[in-house]
CHARMM-style PDB file with segment names, atoms N, HN, CA, C and O in Angstrom:
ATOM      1  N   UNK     1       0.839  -1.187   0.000  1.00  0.00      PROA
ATOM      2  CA  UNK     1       0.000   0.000   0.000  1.00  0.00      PROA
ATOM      3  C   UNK     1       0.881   1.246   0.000  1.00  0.00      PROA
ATOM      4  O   UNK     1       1.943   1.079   0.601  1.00  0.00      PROA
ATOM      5  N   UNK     2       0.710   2.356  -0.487  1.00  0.00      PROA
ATOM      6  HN  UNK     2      -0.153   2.492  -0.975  1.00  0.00      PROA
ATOM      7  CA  UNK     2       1.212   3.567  -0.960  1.00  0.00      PROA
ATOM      8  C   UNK     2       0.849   4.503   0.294  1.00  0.00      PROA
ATOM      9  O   UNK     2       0.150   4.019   1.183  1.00  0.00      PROA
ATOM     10  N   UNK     3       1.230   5.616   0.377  1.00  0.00      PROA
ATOM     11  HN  UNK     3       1.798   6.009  -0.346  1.00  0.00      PROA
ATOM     12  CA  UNK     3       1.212   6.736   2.254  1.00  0.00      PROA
ATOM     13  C   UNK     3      -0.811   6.647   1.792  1.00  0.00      PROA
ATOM     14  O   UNK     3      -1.703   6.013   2.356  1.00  0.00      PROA
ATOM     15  N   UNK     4      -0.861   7.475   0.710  1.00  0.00      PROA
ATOM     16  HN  UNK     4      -0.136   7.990   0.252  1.00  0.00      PROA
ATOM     17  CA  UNK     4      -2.354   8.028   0.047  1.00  0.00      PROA
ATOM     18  C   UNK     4      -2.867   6.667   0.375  1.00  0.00      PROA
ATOM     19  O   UNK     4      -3.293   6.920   1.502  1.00  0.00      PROA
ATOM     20  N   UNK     5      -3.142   5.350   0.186  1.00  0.00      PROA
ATOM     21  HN  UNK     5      -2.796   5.144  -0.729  1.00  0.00      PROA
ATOM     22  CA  UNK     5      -3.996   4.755   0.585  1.00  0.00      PROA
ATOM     23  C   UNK     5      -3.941   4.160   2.100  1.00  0.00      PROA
ATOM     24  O   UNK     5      -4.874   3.658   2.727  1.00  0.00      PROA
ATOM     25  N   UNK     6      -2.886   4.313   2.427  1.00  0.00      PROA
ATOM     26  HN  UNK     6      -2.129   4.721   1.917  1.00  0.00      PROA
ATOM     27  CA  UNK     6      -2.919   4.295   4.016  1.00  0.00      PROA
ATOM     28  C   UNK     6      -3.514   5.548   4.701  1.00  0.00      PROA
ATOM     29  O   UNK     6      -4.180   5.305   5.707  1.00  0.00      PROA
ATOM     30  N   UNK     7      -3.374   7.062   4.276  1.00  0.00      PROA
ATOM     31  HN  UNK     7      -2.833   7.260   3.459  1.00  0.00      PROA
ATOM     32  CA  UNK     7      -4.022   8.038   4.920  1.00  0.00      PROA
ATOM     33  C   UNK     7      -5.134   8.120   4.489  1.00  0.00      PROA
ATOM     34  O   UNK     7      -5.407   9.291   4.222  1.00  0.00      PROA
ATOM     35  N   UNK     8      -5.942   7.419   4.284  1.00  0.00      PROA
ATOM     36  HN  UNK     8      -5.720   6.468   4.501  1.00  0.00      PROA
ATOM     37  CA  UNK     8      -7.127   7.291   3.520  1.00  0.00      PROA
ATOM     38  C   UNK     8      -7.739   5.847   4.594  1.00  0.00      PROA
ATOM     39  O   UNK     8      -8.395   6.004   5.624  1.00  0.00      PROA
ATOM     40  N   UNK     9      -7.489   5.055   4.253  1.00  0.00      PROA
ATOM     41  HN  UNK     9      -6.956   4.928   3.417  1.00  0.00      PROA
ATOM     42  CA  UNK     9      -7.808   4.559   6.042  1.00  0.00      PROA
ATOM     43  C   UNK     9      -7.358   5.138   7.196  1.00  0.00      PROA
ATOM     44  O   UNK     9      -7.432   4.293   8.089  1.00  0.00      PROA
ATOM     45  N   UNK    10      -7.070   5.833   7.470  1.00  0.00      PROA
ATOM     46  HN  UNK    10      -7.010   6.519   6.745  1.00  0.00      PROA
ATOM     47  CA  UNK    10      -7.016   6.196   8.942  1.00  0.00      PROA
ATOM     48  C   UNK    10      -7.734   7.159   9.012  1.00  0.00      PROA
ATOM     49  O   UNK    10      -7.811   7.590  10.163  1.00  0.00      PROA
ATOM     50  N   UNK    11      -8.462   7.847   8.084  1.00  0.00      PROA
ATOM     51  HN  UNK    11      -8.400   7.496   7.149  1.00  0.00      PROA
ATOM     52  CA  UNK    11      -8.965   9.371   8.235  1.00  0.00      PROA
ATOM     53  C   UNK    11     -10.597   8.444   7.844  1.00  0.00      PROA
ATOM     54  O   UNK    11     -11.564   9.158   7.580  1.00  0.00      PROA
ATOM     55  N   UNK    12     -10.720   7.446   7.838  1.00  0.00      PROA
ATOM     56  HN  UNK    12      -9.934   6.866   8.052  1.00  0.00      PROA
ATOM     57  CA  UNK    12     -11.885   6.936   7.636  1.00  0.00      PROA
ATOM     58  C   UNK    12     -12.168   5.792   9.150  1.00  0.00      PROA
ATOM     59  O   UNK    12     -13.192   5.523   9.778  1.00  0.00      PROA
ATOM     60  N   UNK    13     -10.799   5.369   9.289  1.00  0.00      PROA
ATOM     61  HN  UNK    13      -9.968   5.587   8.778  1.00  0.00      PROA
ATOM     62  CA  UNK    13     -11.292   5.005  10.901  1.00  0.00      PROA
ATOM     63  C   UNK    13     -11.548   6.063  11.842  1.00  0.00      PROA
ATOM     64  O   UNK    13     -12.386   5.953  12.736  1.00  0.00      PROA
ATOM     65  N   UNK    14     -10.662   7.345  11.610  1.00  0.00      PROA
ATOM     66  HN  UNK    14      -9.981   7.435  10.883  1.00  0.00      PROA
ATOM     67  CA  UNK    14     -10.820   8.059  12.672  1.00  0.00      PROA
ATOM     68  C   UNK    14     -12.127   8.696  12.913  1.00  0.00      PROA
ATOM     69  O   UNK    14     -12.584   8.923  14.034  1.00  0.00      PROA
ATOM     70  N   UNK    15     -12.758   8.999  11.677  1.00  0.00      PROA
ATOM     71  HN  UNK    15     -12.386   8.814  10.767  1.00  0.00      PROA
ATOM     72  CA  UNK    15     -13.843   9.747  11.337  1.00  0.00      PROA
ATOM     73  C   UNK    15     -15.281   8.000  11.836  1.00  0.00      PROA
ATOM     74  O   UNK    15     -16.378   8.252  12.334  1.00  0.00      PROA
ATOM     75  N   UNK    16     -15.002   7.073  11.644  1.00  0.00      PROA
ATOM     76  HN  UNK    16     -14.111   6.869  11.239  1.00  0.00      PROA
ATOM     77  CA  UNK    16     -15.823   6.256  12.003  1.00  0.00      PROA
ATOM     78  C   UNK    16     -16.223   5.817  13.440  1.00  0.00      PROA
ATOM     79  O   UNK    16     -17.231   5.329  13.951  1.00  0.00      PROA
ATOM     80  N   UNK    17     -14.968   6.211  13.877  1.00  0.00      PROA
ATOM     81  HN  UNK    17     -14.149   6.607  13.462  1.00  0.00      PROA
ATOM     82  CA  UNK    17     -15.179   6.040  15.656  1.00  0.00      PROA
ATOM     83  C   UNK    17     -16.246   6.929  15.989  1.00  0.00      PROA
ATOM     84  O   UNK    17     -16.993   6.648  16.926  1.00  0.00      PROA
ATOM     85  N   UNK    18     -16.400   8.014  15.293  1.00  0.00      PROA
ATOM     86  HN  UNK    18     -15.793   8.241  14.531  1.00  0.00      PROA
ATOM     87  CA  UNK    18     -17.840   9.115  15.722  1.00  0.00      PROA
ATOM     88  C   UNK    18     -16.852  10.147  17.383  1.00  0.00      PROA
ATOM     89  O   UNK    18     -17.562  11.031  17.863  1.00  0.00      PROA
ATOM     90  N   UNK    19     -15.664  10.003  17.953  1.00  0.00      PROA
ATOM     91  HN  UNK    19     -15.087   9.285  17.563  1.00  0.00      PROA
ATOM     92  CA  UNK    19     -15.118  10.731  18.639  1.00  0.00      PROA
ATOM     93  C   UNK    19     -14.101  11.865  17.840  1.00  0.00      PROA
ATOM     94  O   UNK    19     -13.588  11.891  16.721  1.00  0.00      PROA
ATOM     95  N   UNK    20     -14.091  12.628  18.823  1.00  0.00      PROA
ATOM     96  HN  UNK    20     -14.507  12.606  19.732  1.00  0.00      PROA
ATOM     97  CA  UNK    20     -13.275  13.422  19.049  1.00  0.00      PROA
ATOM     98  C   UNK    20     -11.536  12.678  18.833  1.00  0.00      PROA
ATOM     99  O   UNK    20     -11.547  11.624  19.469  1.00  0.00      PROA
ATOM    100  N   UNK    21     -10.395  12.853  18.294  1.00  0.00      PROA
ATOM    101  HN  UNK    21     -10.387  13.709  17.778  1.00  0.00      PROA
ATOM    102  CA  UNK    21      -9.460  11.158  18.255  1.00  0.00      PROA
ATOM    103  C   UNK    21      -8.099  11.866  17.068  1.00  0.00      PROA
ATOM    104  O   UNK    21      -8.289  12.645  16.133  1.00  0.00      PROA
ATOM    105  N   UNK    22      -6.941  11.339  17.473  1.00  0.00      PROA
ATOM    106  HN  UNK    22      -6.786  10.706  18.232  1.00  0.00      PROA
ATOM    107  CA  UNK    22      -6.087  11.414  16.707  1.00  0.00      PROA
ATOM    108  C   UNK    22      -5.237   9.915  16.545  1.00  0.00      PROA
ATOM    109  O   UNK    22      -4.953   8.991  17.308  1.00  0.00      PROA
ATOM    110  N   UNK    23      -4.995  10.253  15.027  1.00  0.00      PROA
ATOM    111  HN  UNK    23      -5.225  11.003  14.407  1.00  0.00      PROA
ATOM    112  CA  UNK    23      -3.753   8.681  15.197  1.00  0.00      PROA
ATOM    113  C   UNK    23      -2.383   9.227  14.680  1.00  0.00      PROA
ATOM    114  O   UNK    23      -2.109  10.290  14.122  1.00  0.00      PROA
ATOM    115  N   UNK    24      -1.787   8.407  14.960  1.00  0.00      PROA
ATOM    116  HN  UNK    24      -2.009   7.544  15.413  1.00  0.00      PROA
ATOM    117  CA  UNK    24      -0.185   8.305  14.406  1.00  0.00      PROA
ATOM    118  C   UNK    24       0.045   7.060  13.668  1.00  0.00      PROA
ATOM    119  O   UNK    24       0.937   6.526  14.328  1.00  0.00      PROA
ATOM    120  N   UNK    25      -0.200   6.369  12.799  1.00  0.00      PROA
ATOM    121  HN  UNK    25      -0.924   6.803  12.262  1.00  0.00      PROA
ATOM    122  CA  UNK    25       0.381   5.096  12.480  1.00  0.00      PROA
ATOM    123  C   UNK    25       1.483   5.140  11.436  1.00  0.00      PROA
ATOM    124  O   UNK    25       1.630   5.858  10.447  1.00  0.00      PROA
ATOM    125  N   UNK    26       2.374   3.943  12.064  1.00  0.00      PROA
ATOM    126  HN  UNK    26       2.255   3.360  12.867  1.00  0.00      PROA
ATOM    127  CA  UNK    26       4.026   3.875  10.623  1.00  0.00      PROA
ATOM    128  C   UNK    26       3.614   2.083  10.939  1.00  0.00      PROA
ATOM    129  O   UNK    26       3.150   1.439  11.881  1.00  0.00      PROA
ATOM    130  N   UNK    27       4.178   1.752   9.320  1.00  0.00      PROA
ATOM    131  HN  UNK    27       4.555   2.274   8.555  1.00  0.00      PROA
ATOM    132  CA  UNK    27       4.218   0.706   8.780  1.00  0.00      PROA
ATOM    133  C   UNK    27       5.256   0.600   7.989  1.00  0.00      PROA
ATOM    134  O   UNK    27       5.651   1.448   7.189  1.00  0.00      PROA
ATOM    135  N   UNK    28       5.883  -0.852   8.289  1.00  0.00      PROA
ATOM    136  HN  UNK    28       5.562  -1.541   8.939  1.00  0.00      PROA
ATOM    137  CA  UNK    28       7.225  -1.504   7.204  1.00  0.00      PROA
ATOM    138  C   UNK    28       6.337  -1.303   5.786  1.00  0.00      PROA
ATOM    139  O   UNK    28       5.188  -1.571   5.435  1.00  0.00      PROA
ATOM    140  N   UNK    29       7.642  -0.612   5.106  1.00  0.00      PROA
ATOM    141  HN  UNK    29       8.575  -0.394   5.391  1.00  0.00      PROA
ATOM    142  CA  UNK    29       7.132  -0.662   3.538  1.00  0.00      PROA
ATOM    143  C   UNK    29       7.679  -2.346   3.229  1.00  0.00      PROA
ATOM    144  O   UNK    29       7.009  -3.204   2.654  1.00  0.00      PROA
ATOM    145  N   UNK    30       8.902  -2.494   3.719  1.00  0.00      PROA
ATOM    146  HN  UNK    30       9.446  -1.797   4.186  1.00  0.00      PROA
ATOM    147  CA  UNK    30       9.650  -3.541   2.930  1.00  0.00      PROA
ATOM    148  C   UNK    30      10.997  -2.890   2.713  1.00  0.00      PROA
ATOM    149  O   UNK    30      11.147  -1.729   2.332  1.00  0.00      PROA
ATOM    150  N   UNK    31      12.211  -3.971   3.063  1.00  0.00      PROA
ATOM    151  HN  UNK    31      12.089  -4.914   3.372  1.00  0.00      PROA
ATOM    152  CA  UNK    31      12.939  -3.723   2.455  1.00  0.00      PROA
ATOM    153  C   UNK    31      13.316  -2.328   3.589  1.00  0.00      PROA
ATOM    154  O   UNK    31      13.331  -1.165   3.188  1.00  0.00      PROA
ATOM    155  N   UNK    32      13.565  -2.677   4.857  1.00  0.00      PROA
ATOM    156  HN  UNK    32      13.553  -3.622   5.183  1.00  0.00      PROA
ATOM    157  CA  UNK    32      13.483  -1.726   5.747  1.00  0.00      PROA
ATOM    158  C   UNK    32      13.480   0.037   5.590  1.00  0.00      PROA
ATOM    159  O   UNK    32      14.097   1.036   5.960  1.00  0.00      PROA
ATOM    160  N   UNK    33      12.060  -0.491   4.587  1.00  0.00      PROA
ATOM    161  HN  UNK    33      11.559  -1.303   4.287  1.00  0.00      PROA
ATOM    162  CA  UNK    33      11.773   1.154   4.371  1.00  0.00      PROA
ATOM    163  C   UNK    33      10.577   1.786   5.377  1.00  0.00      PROA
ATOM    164  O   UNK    33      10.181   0.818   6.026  1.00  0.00      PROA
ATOM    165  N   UNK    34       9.983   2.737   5.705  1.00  0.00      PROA
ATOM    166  HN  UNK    34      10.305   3.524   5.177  1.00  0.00      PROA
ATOM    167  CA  UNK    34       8.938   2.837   6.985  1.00  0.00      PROA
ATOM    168  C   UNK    34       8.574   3.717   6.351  1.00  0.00      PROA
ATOM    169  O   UNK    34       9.203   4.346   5.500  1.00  0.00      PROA
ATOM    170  N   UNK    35       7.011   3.912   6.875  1.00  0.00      PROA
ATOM    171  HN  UNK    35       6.500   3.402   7.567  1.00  0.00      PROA
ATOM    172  CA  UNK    35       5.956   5.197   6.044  1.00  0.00      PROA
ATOM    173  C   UNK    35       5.210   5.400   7.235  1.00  0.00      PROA
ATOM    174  O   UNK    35       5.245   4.483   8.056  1.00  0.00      PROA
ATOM    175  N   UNK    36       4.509   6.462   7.511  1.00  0.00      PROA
ATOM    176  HN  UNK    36       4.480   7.206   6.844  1.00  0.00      PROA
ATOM    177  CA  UNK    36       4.039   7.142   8.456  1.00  0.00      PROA
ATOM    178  C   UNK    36       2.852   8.098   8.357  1.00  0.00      PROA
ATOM    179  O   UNK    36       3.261   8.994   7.619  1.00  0.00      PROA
ATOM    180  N   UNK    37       2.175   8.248   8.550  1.00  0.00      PROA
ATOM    181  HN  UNK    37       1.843   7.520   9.149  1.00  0.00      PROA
ATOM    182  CA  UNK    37       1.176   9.071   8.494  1.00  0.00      PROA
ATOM    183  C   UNK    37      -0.015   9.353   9.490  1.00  0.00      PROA
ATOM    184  O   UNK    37      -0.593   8.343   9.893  1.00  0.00      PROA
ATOM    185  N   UNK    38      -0.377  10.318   9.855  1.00  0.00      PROA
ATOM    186  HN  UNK    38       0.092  11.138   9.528  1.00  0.00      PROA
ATOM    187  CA  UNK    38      -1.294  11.126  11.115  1.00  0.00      PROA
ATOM    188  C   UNK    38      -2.587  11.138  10.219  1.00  0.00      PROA
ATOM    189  O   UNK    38      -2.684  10.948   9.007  1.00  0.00      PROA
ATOM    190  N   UNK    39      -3.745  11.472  11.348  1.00  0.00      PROA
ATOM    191  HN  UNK    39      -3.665  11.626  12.332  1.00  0.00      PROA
ATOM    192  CA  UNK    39      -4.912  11.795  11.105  1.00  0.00      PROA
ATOM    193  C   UNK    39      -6.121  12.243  12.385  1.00  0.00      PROA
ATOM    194  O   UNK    39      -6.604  11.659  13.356  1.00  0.00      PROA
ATOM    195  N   UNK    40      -6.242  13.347  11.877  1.00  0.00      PROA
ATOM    196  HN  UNK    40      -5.850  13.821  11.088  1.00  0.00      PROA
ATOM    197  CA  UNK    40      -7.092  13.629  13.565  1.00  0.00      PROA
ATOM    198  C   UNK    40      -8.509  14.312  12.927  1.00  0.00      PROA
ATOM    199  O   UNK    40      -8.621  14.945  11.877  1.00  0.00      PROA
ATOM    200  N   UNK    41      -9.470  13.994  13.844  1.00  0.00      PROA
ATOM    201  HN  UNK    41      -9.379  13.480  14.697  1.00  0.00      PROA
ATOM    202  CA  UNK    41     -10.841  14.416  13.261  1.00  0.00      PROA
ATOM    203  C   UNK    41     -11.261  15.291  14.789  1.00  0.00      PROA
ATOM    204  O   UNK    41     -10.920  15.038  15.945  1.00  0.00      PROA
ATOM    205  N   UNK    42     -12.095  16.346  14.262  1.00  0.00      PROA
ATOM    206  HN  UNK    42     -12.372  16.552  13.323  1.00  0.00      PROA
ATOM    207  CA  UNK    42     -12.473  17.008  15.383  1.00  0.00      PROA
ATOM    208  C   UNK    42     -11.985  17.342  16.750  1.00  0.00      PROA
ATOM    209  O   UNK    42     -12.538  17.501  17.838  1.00  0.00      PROA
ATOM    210  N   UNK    43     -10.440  17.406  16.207  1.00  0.00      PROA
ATOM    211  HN  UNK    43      -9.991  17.276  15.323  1.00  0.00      PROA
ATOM    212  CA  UNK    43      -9.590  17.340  17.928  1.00  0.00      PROA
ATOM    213  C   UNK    43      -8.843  19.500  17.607  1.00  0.00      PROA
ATOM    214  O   UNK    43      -8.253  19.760  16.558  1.00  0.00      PROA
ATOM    215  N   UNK    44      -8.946  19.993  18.088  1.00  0.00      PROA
ATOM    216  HN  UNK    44      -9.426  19.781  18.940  1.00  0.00      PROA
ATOM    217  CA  UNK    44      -7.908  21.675  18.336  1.00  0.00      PROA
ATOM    218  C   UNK    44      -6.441  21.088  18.010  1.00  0.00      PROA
ATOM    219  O   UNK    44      -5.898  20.395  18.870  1.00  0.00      PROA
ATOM    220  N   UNK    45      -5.892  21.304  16.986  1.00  0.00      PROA
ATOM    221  HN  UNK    45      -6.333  21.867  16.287  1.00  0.00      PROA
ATOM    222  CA  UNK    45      -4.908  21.317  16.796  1.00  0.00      PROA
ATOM    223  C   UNK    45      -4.059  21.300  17.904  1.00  0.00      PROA
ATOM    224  O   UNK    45      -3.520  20.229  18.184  1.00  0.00      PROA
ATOM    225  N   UNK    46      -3.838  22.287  18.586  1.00  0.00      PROA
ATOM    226  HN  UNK    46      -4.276  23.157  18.359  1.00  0.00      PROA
ATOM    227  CA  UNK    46      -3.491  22.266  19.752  1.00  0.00      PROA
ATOM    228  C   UNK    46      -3.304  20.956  20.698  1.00  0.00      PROA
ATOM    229  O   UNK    46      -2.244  20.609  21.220  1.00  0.00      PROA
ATOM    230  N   UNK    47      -3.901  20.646  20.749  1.00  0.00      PROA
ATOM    231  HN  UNK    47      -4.761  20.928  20.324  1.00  0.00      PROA
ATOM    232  CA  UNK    47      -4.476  18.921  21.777  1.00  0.00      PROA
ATOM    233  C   UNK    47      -3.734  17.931  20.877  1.00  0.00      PROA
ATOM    234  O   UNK    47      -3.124  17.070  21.510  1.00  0.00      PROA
ATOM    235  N   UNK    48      -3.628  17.842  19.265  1.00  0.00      PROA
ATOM    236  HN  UNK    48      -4.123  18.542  18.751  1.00  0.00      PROA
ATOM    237  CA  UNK    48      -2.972  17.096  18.798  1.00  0.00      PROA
ATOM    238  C   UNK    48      -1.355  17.144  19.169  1.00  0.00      PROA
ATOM    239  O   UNK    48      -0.656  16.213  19.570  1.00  0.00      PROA
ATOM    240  N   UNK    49      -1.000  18.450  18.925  1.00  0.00      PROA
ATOM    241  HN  UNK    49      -1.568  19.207  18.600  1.00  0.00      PROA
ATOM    242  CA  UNK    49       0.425  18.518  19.030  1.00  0.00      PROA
ATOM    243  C   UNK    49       0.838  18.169  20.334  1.00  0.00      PROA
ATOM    244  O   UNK    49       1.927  17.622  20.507  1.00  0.00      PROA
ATOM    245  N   UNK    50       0.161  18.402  21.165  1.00  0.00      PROA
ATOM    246  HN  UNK    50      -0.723  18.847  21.024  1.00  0.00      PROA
ATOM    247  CA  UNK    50       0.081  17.912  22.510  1.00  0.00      PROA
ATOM    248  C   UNK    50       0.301  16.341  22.988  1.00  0.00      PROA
ATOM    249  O   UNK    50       1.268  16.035  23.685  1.00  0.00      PROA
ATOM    250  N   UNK    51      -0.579  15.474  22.597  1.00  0.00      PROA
ATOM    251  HN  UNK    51      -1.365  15.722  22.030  1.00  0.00      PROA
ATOM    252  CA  UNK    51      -0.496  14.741  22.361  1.00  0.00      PROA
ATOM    253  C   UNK    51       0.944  13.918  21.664  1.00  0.00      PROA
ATOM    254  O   UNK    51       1.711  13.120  22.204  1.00  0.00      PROA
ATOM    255  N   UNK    52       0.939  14.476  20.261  1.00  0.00      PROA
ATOM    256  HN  UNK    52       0.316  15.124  19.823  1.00  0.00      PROA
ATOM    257  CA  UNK    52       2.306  13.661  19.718  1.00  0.00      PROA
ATOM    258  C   UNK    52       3.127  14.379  20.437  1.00  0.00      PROA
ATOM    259  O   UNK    52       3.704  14.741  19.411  1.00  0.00      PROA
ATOM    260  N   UNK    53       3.656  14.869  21.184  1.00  0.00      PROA
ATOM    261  HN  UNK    53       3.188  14.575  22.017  1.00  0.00      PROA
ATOM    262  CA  UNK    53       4.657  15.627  22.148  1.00  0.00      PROA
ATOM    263  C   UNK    53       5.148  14.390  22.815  1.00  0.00      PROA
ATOM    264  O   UNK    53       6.113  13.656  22.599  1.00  0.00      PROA
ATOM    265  N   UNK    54       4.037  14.384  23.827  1.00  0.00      PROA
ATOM    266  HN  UNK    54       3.253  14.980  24.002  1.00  0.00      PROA
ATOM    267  CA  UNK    54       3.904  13.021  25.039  1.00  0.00      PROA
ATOM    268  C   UNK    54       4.143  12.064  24.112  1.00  0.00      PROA
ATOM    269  O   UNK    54       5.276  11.619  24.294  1.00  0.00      PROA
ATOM    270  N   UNK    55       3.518  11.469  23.072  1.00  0.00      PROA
ATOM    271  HN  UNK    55       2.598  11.831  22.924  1.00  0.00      PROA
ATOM    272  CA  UNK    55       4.056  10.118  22.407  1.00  0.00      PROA
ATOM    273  C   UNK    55       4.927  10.007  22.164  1.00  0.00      PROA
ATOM    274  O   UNK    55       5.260   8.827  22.274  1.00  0.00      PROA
ATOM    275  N   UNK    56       6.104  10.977  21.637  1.00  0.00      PROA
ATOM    276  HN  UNK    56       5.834  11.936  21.548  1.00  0.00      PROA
ATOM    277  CA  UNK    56       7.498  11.106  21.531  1.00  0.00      PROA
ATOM    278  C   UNK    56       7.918  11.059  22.546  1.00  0.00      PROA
ATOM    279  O   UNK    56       8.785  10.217  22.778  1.00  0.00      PROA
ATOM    280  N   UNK    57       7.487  11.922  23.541  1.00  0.00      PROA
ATOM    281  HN  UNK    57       6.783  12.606  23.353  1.00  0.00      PROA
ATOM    282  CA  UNK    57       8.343  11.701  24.609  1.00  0.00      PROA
ATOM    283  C   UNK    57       8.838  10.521  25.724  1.00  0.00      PROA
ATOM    284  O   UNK    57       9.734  10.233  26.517  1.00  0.00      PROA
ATOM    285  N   UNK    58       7.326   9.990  25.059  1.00  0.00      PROA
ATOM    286  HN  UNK    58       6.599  10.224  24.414  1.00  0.00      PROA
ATOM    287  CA  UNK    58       7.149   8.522  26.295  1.00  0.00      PROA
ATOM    288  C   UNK    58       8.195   7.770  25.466  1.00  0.00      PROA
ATOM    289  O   UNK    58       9.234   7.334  25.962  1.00  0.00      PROA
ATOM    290  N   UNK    59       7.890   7.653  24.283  1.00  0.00      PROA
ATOM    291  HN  UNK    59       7.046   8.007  23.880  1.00  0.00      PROA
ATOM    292  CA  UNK    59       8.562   6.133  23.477  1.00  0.00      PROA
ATOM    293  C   UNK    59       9.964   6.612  23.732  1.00  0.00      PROA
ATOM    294  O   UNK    59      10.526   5.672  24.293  1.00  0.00      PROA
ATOM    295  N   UNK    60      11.126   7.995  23.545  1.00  0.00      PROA
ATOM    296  HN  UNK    60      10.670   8.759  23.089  1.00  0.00      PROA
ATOM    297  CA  UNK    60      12.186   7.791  23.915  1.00  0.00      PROA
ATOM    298  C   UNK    60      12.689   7.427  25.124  1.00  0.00      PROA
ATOM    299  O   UNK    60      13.825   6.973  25.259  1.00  0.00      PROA
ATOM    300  N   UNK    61      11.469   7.695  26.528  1.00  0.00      PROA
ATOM    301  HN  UNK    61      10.546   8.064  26.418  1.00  0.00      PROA
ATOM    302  CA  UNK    61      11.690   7.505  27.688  1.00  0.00      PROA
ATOM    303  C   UNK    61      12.062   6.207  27.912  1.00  0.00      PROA
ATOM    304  O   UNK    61      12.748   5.822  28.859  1.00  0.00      PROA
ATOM    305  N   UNK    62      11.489   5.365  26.814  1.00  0.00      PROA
ATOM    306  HN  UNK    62      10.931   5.677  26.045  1.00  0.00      PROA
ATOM    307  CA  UNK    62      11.169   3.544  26.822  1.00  0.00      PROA
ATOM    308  C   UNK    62      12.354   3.072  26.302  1.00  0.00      PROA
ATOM    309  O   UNK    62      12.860   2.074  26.815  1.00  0.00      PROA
ATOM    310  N   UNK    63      13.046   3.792  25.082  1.00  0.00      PROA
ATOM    311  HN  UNK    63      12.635   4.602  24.665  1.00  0.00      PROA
ATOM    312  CA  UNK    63      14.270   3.360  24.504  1.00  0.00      PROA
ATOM    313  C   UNK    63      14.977   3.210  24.678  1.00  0.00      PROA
ATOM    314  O   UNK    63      15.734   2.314  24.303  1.00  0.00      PROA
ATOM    315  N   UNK    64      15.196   4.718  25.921  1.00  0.00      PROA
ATOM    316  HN  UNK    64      14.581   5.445  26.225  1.00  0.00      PROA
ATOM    317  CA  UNK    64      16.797   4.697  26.539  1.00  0.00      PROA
ATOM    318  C   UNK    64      17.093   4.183  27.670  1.00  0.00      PROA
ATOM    319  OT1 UNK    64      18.258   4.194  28.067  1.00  0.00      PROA
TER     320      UNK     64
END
């Protein structure tokens, strides 16, 4: 699958949950290549960046 048909499901799950909701998802392309893509429905920008802040911050907390 290509980023466009992956951000194209997630902006259709996100929008299907019927909440307020952001995602982050990355997936192996293959060939240890990685693709990534966000999607948030009805959330203040604000609250998103917020959010991926803490998710960054937790997962390096976990790494090191």
């Amino acid at each position: 699958m290509d980023e466009q048909e992956v951000r194209k499901k997630c902006e259709a799950f996100v929008k299907g949950l019927g909440i307020s909701c952001f995602i982050v998802f990355g997936w192996e392309k293959g060939n240890q290549q990685y693709g990534m893509v966000s999607s948030y429905h009805r959330m203040p920008v604000q609250a998103v960046i917020k959010g991926m802040s803490w998710a960054l911050n937790d997962i390096v907390n976990k790494s090191m």
